[in-house]
VEXFINU-859377 format. One line per field, with one value per atom (N, C-alpha, C): residue number from 1; residue in one letter; atom name; z, x, y. Coordinates in steps of 0.05 Angstrom, whole numbers, plus 5000, padded with zeros to 4 digits. Each point is the difference from the previous one (the first is absolute). Example, Ala and Ser with C-alpha at 12.3 -4.5 7.8 and 13.67 -1.06 7.14 Angstrom:
<atoms>
resi: 1|1|1|2|2|2
resn: A|A|A|S|S|S
name: N|CA|C|N|CA|C
z: 5156|5000|5000|4986|5001|5014
x: 5264|4982|5018|4993|5016|4985
y: 4886|5024|5024|5021|5024|5022
</atoms>
This chain:
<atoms>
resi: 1|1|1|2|2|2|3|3|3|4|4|4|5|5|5|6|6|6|7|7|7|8|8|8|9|9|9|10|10|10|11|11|11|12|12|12|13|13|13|14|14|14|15|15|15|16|16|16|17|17|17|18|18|18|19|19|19|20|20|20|21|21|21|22|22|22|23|23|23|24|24|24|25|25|25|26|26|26|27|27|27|28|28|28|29|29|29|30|30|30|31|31|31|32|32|32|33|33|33|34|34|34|35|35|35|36|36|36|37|37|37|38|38|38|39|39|39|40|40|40|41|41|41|42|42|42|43|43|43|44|44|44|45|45|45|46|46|46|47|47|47|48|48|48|49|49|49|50|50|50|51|51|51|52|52|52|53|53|53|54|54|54|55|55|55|56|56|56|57|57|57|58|58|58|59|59|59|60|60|60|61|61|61|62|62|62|63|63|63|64|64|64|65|65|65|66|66|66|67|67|67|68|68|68|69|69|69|70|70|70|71|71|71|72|72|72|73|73|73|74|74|74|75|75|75|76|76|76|77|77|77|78|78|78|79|79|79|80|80|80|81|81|81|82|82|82|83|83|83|84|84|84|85|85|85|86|86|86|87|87|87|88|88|88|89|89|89|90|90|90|91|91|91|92|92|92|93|93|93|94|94|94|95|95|95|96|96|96|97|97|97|98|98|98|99|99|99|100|100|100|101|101|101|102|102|102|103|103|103|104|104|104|105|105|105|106|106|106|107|107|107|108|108|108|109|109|109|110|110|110|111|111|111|112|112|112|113|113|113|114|114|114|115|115|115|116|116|116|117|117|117|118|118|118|119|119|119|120|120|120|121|121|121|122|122|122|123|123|123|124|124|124|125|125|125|126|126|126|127|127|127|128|128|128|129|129|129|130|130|130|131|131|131|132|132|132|133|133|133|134|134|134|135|135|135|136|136|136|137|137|137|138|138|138|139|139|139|140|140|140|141|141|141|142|142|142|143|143|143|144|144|144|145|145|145|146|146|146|147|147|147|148|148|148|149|149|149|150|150|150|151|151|151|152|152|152|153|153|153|154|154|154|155|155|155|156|156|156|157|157|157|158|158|158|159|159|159|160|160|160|161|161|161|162|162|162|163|163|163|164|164|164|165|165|165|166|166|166|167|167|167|168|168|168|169|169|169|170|170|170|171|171|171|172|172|172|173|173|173|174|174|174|175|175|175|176|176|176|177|177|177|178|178|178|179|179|179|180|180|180|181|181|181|182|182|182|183|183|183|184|184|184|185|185|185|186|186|186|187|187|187|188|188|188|189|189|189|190|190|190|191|191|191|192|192|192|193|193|193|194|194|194|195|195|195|196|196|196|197|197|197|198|198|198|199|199|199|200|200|200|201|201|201|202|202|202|203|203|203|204|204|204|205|205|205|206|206|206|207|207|207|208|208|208|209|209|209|210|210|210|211|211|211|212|212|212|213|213|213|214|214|214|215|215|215|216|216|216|217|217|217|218|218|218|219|219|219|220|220|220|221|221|221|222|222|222|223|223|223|224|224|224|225|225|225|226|226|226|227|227|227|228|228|228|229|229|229|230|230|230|231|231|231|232|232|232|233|233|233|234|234|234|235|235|235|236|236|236|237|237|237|238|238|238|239|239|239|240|240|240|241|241|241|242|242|242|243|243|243|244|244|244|245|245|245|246|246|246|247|247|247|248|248|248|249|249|249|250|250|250|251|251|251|252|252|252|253|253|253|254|254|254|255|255|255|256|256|256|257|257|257|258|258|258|259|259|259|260|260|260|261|261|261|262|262|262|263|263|263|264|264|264|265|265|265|266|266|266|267|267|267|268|268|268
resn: X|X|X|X|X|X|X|X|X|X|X|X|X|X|X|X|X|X|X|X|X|X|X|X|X|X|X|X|X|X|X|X|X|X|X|X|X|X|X|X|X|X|X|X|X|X|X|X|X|X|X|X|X|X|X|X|X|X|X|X|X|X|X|X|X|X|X|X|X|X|X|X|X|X|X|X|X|X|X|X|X|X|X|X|X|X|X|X|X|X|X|X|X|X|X|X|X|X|X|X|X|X|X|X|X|X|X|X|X|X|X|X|X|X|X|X|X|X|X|X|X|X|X|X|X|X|X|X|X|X|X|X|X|X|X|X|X|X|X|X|X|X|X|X|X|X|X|X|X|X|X|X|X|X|X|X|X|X|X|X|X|X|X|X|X|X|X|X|X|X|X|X|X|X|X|X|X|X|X|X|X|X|X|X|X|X|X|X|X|X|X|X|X|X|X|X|X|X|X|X|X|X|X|X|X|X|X|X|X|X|X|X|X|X|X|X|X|X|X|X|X|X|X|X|X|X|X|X|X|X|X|X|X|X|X|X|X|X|X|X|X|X|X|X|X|X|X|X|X|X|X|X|X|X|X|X|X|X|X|X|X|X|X|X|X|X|X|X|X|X|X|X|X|X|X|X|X|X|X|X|X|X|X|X|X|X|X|X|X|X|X|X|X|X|X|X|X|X|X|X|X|X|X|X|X|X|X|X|X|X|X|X|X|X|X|X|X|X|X|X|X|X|X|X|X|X|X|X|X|X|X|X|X|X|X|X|X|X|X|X|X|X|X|X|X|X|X|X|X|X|X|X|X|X|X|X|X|X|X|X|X|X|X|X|X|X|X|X|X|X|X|X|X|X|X|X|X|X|X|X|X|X|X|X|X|X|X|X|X|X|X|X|X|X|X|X|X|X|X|X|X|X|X|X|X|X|X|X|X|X|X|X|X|X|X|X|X|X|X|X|X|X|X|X|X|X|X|X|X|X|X|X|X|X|X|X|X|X|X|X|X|X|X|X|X|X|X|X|X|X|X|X|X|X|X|X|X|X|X|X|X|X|X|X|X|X|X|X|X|X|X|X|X|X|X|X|X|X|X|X|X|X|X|X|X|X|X|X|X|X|X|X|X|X|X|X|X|X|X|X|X|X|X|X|X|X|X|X|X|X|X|X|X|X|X|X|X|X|X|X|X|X|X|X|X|X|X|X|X|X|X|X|X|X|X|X|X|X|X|X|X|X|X|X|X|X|X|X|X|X|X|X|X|X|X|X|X|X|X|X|X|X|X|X|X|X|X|X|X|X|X|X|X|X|X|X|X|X|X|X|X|X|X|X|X|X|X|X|X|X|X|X|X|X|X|X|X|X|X|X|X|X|X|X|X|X|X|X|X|X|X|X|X|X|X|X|X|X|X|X|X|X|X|X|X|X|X|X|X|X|X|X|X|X|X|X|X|X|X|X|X|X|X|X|X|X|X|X|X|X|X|X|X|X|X|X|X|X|X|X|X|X|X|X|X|X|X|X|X|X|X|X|X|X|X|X|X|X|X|X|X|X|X|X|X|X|X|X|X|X|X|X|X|X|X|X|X|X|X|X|X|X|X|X|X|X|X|X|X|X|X|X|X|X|X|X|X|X|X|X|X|X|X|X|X|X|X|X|X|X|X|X|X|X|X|X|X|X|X|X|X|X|X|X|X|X|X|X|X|X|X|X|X|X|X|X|X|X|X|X|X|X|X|X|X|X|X|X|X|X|X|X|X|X|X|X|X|X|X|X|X|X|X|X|X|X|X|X|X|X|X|X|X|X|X|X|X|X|X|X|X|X|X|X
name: N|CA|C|N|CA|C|N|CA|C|N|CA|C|N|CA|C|N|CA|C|N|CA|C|N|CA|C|N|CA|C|N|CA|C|N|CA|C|N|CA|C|N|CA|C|N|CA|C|N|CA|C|N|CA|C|N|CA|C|N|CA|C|N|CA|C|N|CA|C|N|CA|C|N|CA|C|N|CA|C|N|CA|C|N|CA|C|N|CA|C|N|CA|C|N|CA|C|N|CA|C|N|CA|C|N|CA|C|N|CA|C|N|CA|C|N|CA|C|N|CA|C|N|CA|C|N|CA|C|N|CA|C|N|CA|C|N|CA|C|N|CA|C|N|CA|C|N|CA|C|N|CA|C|N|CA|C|N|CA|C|N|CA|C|N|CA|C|N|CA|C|N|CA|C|N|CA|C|N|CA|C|N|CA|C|N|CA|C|N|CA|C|N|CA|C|N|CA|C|N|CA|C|N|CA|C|N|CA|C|N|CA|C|N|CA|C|N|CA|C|N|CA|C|N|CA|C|N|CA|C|N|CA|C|N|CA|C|N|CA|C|N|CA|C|N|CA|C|N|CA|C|N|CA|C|N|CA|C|N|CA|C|N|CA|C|N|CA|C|N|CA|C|N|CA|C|N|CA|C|N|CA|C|N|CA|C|N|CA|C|N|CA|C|N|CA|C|N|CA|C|N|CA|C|N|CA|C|N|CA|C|N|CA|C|N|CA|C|N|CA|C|N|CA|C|N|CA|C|N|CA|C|N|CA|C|N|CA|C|N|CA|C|N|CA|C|N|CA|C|N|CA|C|N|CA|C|N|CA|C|N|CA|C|N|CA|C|N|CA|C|N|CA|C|N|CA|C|N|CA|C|N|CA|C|N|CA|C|N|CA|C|N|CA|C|N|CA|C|N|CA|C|N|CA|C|N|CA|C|N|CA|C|N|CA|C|N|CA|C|N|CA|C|N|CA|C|N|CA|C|N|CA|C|N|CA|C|N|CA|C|N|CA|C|N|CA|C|N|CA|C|N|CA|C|N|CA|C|N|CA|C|N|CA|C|N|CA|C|N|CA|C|N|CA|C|N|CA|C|N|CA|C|N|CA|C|N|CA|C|N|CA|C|N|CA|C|N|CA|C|N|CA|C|N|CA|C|N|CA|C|N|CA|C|N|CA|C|N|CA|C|N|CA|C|N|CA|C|N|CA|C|N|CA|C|N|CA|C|N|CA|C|N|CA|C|N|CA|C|N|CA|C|N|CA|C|N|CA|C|N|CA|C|N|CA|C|N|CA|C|N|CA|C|N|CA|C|N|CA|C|N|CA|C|N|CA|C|N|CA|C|N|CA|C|N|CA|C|N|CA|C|N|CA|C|N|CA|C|N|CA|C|N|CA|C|N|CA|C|N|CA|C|N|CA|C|N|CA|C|N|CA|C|N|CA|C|N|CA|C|N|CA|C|N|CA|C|N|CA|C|N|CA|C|N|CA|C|N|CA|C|N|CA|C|N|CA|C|N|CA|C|N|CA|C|N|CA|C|N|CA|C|N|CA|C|N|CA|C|N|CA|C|N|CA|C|N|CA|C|N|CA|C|N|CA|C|N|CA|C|N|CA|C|N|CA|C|N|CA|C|N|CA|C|N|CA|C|N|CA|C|N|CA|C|N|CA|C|N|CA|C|N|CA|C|N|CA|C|N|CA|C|N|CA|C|N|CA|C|N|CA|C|N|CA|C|N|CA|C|N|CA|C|N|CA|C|N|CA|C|N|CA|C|N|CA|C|N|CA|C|N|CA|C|N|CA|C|N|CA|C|N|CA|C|N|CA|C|N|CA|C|N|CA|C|N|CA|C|N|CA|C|N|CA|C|N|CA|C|N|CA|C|N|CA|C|N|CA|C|N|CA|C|N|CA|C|N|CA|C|N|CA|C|N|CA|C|N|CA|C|N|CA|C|N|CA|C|N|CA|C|N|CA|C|N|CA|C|N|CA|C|N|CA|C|N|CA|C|N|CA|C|N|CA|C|N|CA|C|N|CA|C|N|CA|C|N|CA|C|N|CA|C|N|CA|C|N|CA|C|N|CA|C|N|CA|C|N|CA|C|N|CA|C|N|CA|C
z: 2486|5017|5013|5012|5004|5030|5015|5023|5019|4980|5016|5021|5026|5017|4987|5010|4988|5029|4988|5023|5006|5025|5002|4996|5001|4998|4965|4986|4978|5010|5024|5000|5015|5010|5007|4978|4970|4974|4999|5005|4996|4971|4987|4965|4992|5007|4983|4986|4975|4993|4990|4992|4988|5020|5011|5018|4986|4996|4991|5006|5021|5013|4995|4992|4996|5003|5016|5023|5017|5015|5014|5033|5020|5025|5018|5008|5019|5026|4999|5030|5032|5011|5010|5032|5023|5019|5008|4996|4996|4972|4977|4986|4999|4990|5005|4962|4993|4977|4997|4974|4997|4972|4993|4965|4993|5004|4986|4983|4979|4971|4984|5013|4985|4989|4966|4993|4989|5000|4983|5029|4997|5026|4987|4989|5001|5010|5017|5024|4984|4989|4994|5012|5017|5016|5021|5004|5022|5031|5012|5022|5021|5018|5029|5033|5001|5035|5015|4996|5026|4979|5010|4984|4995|5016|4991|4988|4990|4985|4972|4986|4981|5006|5018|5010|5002|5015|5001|4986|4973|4973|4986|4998|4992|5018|5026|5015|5004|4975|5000|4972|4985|4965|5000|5001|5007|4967|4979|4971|4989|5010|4988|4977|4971|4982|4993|4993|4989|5022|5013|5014|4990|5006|4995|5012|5014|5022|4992|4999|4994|5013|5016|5026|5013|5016|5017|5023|5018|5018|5033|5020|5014|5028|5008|5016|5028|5016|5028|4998|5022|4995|5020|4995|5020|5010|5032|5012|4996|4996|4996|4976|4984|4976|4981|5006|4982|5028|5017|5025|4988|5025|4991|4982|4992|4976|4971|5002|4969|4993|5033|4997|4966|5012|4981|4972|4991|4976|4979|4981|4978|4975|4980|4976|4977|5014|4984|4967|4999|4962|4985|5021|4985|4980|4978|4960|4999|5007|4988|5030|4994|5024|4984|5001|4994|5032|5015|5021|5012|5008|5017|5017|5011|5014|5030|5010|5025|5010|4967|5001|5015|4993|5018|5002|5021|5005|4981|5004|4968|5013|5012|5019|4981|4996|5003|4966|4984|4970|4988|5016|4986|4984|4991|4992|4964|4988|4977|4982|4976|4978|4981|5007|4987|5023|5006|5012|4992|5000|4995|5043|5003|5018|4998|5012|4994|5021|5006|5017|4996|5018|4994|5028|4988|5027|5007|5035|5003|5032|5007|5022|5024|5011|5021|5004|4984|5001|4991|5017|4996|4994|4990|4992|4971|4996|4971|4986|4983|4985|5012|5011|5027|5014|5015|5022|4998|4968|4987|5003|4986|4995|5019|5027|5024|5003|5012|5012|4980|4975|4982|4992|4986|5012|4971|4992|4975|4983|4974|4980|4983|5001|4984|4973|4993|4985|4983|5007|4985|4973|4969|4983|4986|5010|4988|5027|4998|5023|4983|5008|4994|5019|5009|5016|4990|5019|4989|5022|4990|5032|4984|5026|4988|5026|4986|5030|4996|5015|4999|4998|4993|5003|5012|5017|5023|4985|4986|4988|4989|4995|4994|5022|5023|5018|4993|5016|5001|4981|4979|4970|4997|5016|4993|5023|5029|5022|4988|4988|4985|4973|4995|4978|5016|5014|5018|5009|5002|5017|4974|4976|4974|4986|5008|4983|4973|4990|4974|4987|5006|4992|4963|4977|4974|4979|5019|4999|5010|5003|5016|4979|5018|4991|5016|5007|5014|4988|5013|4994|5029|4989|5027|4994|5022|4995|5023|4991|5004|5007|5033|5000|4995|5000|5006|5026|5006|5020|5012|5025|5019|5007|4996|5010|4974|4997|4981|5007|4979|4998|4991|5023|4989|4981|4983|4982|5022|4999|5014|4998|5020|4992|4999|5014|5006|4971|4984|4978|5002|4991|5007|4975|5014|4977|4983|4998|4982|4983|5004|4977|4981|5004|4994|4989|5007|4996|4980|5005|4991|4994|5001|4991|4966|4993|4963|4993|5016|4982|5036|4981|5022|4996|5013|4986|5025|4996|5022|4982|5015|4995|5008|4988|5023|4997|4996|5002|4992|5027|5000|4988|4996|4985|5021|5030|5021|5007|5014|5001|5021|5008|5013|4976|4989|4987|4968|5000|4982|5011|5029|5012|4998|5001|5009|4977|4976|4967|4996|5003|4987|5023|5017|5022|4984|4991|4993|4967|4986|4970|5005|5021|5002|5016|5017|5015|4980|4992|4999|4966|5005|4980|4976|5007|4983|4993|5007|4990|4974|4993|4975|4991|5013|4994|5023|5005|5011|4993|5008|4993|5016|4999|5010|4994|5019|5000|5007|4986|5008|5003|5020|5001|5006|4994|5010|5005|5005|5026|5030|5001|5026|4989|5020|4993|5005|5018|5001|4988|4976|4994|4961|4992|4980|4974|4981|4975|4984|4979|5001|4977|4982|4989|5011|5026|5018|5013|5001|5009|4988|4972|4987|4996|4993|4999|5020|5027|5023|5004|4998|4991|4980|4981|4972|5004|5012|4998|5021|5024|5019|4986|5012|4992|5011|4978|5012|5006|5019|5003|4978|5002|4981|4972|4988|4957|4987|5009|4992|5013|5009|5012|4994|4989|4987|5015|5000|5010|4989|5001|4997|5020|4987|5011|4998|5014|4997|5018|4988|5009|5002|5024|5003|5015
x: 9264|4991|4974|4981|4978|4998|5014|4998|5013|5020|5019|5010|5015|5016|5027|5018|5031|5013|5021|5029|5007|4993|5015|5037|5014|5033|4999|4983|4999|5007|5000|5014|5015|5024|5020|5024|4995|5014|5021|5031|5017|5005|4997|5001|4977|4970|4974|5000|4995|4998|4979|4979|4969|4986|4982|4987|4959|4990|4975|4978|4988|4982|4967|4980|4977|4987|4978|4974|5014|5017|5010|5000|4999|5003|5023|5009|5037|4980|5017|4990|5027|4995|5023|4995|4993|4988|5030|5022|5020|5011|5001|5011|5033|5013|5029|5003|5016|4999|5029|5013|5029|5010|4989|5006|5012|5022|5017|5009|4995|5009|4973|4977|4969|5003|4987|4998|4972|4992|4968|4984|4973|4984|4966|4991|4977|4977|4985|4978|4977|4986|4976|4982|4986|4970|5021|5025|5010|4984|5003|4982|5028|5005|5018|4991|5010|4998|4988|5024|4989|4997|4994|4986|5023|5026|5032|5014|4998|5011|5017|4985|5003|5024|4996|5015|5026|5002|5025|5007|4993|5015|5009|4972|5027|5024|4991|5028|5029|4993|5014|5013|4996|5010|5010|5031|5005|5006|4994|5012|4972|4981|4973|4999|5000|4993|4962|4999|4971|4973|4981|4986|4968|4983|4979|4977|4984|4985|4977|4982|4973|4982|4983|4981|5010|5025|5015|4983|4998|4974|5022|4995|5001|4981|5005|4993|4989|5029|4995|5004|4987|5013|5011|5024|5019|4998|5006|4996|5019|4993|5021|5015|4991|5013|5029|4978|5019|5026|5007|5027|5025|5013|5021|5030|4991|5021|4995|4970|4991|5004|5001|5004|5008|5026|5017|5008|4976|5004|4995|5035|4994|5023|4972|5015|5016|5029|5018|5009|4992|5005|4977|4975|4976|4995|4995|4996|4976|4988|4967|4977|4982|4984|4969|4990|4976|4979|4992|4991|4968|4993|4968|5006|4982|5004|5006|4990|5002|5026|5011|5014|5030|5013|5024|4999|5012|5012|5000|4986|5015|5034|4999|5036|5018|4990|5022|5003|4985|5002|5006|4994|5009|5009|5030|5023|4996|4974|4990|5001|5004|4993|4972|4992|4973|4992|4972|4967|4980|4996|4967|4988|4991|4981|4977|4981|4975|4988|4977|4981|4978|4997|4983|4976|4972|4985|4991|5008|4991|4989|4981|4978|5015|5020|5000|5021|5001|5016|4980|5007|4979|5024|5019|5021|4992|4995|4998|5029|4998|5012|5026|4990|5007|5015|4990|5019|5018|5004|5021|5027|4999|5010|5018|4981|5009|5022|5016|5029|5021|5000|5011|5032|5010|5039|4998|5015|5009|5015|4986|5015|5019|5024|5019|5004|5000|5002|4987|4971|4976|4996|5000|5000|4974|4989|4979|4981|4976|4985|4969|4993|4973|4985|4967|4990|4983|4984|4976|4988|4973|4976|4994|4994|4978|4985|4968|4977|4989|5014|4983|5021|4997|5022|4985|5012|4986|5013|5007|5005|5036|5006|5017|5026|4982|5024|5022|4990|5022|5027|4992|5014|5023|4973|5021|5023|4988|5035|5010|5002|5024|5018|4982|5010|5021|4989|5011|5037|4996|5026|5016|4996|5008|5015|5017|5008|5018|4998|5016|4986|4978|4983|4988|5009|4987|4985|4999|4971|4979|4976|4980|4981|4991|4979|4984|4971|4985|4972|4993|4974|4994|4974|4973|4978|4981|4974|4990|4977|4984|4962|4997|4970|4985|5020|4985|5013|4993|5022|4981|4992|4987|5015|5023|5020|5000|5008|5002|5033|5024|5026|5009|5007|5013|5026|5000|5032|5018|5025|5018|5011|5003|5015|5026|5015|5031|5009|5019|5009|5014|4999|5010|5023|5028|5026|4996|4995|5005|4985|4976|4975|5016|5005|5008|5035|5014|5023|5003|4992|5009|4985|4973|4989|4986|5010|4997|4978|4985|4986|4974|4978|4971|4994|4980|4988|4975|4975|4982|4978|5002|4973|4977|4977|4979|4989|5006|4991|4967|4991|4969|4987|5015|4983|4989|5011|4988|5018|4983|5018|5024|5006|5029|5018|4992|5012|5012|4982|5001|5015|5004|5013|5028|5009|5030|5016|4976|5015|5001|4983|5000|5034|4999|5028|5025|5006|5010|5018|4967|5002|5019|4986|5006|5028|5006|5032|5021|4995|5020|5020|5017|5017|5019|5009|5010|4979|4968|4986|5009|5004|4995|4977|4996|4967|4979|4983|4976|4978|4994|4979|4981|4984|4973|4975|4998|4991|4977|4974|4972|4980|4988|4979|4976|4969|4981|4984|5002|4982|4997|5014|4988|4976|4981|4975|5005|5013|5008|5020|5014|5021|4999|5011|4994|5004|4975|5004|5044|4997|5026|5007|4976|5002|5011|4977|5016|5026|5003|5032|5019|4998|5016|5004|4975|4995|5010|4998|5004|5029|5015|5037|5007|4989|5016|4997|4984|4998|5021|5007|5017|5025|5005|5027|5027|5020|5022|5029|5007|5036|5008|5005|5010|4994|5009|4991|5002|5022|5009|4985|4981|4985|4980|4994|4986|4979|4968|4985|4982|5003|4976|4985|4970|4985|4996|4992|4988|4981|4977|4972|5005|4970|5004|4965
y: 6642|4977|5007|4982|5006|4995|5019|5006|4975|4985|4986|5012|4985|5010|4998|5025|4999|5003|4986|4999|5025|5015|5029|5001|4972|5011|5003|5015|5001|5037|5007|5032|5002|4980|4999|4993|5017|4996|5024|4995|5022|5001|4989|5001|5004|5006|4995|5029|5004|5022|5011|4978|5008|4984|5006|4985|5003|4984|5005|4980|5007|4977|5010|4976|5011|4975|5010|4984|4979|5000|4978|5014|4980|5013|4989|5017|4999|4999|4971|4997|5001|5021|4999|5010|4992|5025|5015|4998|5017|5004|5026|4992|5011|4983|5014|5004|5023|5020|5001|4990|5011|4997|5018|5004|5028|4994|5021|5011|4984|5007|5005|4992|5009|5020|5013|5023|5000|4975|4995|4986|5015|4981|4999|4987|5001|4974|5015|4983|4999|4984|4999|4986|5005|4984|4977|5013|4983|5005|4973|5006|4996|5025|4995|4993|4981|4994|5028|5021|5026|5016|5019|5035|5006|5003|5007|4995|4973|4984|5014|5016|5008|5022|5014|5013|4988|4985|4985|4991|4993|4985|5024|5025|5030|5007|5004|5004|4988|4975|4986|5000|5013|4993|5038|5002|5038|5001|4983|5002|4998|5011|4987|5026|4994|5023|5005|4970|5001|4987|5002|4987|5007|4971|5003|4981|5017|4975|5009|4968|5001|4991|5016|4986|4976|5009|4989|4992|4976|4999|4984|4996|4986|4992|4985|4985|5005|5015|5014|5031|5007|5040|4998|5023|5008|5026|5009|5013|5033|5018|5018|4991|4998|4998|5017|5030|5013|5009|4992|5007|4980|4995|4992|4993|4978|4991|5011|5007|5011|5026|5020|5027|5012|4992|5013|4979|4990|4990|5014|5001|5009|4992|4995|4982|5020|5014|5014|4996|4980|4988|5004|4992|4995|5024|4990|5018|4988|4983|4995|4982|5011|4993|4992|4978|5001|4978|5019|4997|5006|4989|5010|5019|5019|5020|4996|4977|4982|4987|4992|4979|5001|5033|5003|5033|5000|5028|5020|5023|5016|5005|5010|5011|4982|4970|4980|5008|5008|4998|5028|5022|5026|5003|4986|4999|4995|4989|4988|5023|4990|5022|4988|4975|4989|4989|5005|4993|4993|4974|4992|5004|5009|4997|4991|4979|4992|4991|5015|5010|4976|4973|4992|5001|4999|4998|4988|4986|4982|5004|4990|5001|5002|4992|5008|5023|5013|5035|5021|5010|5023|5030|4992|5017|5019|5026|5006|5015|5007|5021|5011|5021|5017|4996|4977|4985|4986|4984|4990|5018|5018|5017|5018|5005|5011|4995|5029|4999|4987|4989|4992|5022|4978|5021|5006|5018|5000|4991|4991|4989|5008|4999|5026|4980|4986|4987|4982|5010|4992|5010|4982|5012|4990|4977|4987|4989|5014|4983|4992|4971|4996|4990|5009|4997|4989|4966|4988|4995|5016|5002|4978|4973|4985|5009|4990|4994|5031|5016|5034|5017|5019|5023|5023|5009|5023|5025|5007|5026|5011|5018|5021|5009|5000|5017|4980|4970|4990|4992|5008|4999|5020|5028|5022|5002|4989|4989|4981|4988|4989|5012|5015|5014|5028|5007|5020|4984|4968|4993|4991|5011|4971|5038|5012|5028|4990|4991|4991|4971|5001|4988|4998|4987|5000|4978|4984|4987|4986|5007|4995|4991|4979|4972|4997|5006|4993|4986|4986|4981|4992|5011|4991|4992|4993|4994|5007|5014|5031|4984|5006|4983|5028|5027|5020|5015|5028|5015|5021|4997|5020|5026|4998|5028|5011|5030|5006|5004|5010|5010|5014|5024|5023|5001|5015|4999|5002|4990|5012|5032|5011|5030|5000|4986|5007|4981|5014|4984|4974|4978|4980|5001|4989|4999|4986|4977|4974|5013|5007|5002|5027|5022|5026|4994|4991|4995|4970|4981|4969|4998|4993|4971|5006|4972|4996|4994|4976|4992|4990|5000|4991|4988|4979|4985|4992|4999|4999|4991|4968|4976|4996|4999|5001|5028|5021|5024|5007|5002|4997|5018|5032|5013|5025|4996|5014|5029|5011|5032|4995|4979|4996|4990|4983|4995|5017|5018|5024|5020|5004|5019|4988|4976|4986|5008|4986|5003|5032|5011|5037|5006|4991|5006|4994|4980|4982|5020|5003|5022|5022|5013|5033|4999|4979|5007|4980|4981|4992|5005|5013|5019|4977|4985|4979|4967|5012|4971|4992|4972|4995|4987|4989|4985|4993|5003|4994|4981|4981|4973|4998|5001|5000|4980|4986|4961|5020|5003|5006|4965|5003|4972|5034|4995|5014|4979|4984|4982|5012|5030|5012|5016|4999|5019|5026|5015|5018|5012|4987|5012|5008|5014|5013|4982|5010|4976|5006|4975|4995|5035|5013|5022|5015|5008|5026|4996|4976|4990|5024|4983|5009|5032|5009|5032|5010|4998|5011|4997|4981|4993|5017|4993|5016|5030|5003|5035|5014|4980|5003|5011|5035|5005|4985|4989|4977|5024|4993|5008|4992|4981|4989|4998|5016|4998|4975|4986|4970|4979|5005|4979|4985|4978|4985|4997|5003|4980|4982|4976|4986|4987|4992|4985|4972|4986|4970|4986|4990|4995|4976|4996|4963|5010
</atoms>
């Protein structure tokens, strides 16, 4: 729908079990939430009355398996947000999450064994990487995560604190877009589990060709003991970053943990 208004007693449903709303706005300056039997939720470009709103439609669905919100927006902001009733929100069923980094709590989603996260940038946050990431709980049950920087991606660390909270972690998907990076990034020293123990398969889009990005993947080669394949999305539309040859030369020569581990490349 094209940004119709919808009836909010559309979440006062004790039988709704797929719920899937996209570009419409709940107009409600209280919303009342009571869906108990929800196991499917996905928000696309829904617009809410308050900043909480959203909040309160998860705190309200305790059967939620699958959820997925897409530049969720509203209206008024609320004061002290993350206190109260939201504290202690957490979605104990939830198996799949495909969410913006903004969009909810990590606390409330821990619980997932699949992650899309997506990082988009937009002008009035001045939030990067890093700070996403901060204080973040651990994921015991993360088996698949994919990350999509749109707008800029500020670097590495913040990849590798999540990777640090994801210990049984075996597949990772990342795609970014790269204006270019003033910091440089140290390898990590302390061994991270997922990478050394679990994870199967890589896959990293966008790969500019730059010595961060040459440091993450050579990390990636040398620790991780059960890789099976590695993919490598090269663009060299960065000026600073290495033609798509030395890519490859500088990868392939990389000693692998892993013997069984496939890599290829692919240009754009």
């Amino acid at each position: 729908m094209n940004n119709e208004t919808l009836n909010p007693t559309i979440f006062t449903s004790r039988t709704l079990v797929v719920l899937k709303l996209e570009k419409v706005e709940v107009e409600a300056a209280t919303l009342y939430v009571d869906l108990p039997s929800l196991k499917t939720l996905h928000l696309k470009f829904v617009r809410f009355e308050n900043q909480n709103d959203i909040k309160r439609v998860l705190n309200a669905c305790p059967n939620l398996q699958d959820l997925h919100t897409c530049y969720p927006s509203f209206i008024r902001r609320e004061e002290n947000n993350e206190d109260g009733e939201f504290k202690s929100l957490f979605l104990s069923k939830l198996v799949r999450a495909e969410v913006g980094s903004i969009d909810v709590p990590f606390n409330s989603i821990c619980n997932v064994e699949y992650l899309r996260m997506i990082r988009a940038q937009e002008p009035s946050l001045e939030m990067n990487v890093e700070e996403i990431f901060k204080g973040i709980p651990v994921f015991r049950n993360l088996i698949h995560v994919e990350l999509w920087f749109y707008g800029f991606f500020h670097g590495w660390d913040g990849v590798v604190e999540l990777l640090r909270h994801c210990p049984k972690l075996q597949i990772l998907f990342i795609r970014k877009w790269n204006t270019g990076l003033s910091k440089d990034w140290d390898c990590p020293i302390l061994d991270l589990e997922c990478v050394s123990s679990h994870l199967r398969s890589c896959t990293i889009l966008n790969f500019d060709g730059s010595e961060n990005d040459l440091r993450f993947s050579r990390y990636i080669l040398q620790n991780a003991r059960i890789l099976q394949d590695m993919t490598i999305n090269v663009t060299t539309s960065s000026s600073n970053g290495m033609q798509k040859h030395q890519v490859i030369e500088e990868l392939s020569s990389c000693l692998r943990m892993s013997r069984g581990c496939e890599l290829s490349f692919e240009f754009k």
